[in-house]
C-alpha positions as CSV (number, residue, x, y, z in Angstrom):
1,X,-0.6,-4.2,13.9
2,X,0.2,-0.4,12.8
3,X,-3.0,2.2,11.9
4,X,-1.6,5.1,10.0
5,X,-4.7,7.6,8.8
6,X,-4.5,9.8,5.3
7,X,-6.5,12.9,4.6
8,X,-8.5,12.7,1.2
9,X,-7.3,15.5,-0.1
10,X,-6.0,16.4,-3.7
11,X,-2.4,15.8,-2.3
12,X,-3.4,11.8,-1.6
13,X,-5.1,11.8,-4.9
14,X,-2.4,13.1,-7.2
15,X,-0.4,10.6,-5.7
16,X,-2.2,7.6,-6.7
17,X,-3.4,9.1,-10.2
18,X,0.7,9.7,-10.9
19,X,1.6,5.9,-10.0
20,X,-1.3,4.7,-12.1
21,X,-0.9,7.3,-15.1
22,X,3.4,7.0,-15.1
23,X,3.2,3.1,-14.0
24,X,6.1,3.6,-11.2
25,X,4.1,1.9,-8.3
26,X,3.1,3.4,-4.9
27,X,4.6,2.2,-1.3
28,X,3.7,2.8,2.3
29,X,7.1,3.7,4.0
30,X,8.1,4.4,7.1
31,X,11.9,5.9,7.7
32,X,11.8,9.9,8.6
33,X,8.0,10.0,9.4
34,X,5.6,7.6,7.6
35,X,4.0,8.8,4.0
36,X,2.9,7.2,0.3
37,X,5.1,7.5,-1.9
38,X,5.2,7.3,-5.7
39,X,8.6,7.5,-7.5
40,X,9.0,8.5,-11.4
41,X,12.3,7.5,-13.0
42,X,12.6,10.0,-15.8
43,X,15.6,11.9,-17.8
44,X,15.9,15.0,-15.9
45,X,19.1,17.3,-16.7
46,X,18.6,19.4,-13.6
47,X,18.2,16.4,-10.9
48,X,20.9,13.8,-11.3
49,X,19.3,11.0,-9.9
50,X,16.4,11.2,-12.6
51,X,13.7,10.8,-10.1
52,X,10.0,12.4,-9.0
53,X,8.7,11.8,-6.2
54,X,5.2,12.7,-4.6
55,X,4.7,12.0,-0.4
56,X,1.7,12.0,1.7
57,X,2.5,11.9,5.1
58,X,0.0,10.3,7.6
59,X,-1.2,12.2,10.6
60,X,0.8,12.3,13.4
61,X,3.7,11.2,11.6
62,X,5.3,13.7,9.6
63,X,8.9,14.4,11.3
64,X,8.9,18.5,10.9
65,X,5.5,19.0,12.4
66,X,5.2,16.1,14.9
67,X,7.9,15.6,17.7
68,X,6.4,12.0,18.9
69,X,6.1,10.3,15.8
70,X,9.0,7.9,16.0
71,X,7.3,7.0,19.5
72,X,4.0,6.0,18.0
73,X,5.8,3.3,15.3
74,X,9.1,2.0,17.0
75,X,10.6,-0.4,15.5
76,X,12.5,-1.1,12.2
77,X,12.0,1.0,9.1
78,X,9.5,-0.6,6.2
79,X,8.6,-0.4,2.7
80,X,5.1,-2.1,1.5
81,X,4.2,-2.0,-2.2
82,X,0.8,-1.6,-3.3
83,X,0.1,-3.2,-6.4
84,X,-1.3,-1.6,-9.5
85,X,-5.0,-3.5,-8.6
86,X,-5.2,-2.1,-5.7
87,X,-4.4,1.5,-6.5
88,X,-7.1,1.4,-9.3
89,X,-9.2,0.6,-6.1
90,X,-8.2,3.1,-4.0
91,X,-8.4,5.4,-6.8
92,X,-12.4,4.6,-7.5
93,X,-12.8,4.7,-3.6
94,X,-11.7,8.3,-2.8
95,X,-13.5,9.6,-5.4
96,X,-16.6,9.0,-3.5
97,X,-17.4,12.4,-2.1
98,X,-18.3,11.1,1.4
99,X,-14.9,9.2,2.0
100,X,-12.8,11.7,4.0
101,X,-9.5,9.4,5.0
102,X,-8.1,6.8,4.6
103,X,-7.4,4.0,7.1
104,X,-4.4,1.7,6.5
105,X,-3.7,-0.8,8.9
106,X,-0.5,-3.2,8.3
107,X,0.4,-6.1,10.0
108,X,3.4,-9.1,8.8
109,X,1.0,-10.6,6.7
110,X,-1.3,-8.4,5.1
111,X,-2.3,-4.5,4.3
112,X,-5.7,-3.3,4.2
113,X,-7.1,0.2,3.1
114,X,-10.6,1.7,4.5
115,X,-12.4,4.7,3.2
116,X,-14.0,6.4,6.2
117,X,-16.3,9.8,6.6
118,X,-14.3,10.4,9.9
């Protein structure tokens, strides 16, 4: 099983509220460093590919600031969706004032997400 831990900060909100208002979906990736993402396919003269993109690393594992991250989650790069359902959830969840982070833990079967004051 693999625990990553998010802030609730505006950062991890934005994120959700852009999958949910622009419909693009949200993942959990891990490849340099693990982070949410949330990708917007849109007509864009200036970038090419046509793409936004909004990250949230989790702590510990953002590759700039933190050497030993690859050390803490060996092992093959992922990608795990979250559906639309459950970011409507998430969304009502860190909106509670006394929900600080938020726990994810992912193992081959399932994902779960926690609010936690600590």
């Amino acid at each position: 099983m693999r625990k990553f831990k998010f802030g609730n900060d505006p950062r991890l909100k934005s994120i959700i509220e852009f999958a949910i208002q622009k419909k693009c979906g949200m993942a959990i990736v891990k490849d340099q460093g693990v982070y949410l993402l949330a990708v917007h396919k849109q007509p864009d003269p200036k970038d090419p590919k046509g793409e936004m993109a909004i990250v949230k690393y989790a702590r510990g594992f953002h590759p700039k600031f933190d050497v030993d991250w690859y050390d803490k989650v060996s092992g093959d790069d992922f990608v795990v969706p979250v559906s639309d359902r459950i970011m409507s959830r998430l969304k009502a969840m860190l909106d509670k004032p006394s929900i600080k982070f938020l726990h994810v833990k992912i193992n081959q079967k399932s994902v779960s997400f926690i609010g936690k004051a600590a």
